[in-house]
N, C-alpha and C positions, 0 to 999 in steps of 0.2 A: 052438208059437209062438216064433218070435227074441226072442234076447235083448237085451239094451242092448247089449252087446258087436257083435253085427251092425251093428246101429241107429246106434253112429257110426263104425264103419267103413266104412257106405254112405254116413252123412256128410263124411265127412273130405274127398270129393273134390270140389270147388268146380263140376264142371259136372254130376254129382250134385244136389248143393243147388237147383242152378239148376234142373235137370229139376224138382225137389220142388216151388219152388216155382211154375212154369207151371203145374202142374197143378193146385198149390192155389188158382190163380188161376183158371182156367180148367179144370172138373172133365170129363172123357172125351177128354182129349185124344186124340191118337192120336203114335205115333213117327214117321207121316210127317208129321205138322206139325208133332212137338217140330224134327228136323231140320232143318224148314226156318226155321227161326227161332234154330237153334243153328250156331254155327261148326261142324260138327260133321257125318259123315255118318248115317244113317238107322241102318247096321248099330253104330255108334257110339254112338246112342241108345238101339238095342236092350240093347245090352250094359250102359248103365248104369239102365233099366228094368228089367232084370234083378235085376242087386243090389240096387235098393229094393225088387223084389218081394221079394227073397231076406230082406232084415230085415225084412218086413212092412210095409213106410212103403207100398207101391199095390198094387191088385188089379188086373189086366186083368178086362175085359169086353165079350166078342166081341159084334157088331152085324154079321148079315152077315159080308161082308169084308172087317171093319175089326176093330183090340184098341185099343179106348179103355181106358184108363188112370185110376182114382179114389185117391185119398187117403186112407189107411186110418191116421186120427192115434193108435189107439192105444198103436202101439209110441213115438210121439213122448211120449206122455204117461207113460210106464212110463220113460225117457229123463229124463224133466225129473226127475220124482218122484229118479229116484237121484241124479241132480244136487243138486236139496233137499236130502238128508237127509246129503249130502257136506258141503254148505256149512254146514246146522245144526251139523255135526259140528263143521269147522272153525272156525263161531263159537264155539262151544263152548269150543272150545280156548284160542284167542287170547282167552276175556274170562275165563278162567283162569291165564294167562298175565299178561294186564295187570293182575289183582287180585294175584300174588306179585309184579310188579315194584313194584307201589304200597306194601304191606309190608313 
């Protein structure tokens, strides 16, 4: 399974994000309608379906002669979780911080 490290590296690119979230909006899309609703061409869309398959963020799912495309949140959530436990850390710090400057 990928790791967080994948996971915002497929995020980091803004028509990326936007792919993620058409589909969370809209579950089986396919690349010929992300494209057509994207500035973007089709092989273009491919390529950045790709990388979210790659960190885990969609699965294809052939229908026919179609690859609709689902939302697979768990890597999102494995993502936030190390985000938490960043910022816990962080507070942590800073309300140790502000108790020596109080002192």
């Amino acid at each position: 399974m990928p790791g967080v490290d994948e996971v915002f590296s497929a995020l980091s690119d803004p028509t990326r994000r936007e792919v993620l979230r058409s589909i969370s909006e809209r579950p089986e899309l396919t690349a010929s309608r992300l494209a057509g609703e994207l500035p973007i061409t089709r092989q273009a869309v491919a390529k950045h379906l790709a990388a979210l398959q790659r960190a885990g963020l969609v699965e294809p799912r052939r229908e026919g002669r179609e690859t609709h495309y689902v939302l697979t949140p768990a890597p999102l959530a494995e993502a936030m979780d190390w985000m938490a436990q960043v910022g816990a850390s962080w507070d942590q710090r800073l309300a140790r911080l502000a108790q020596r400057a109080r002192g």
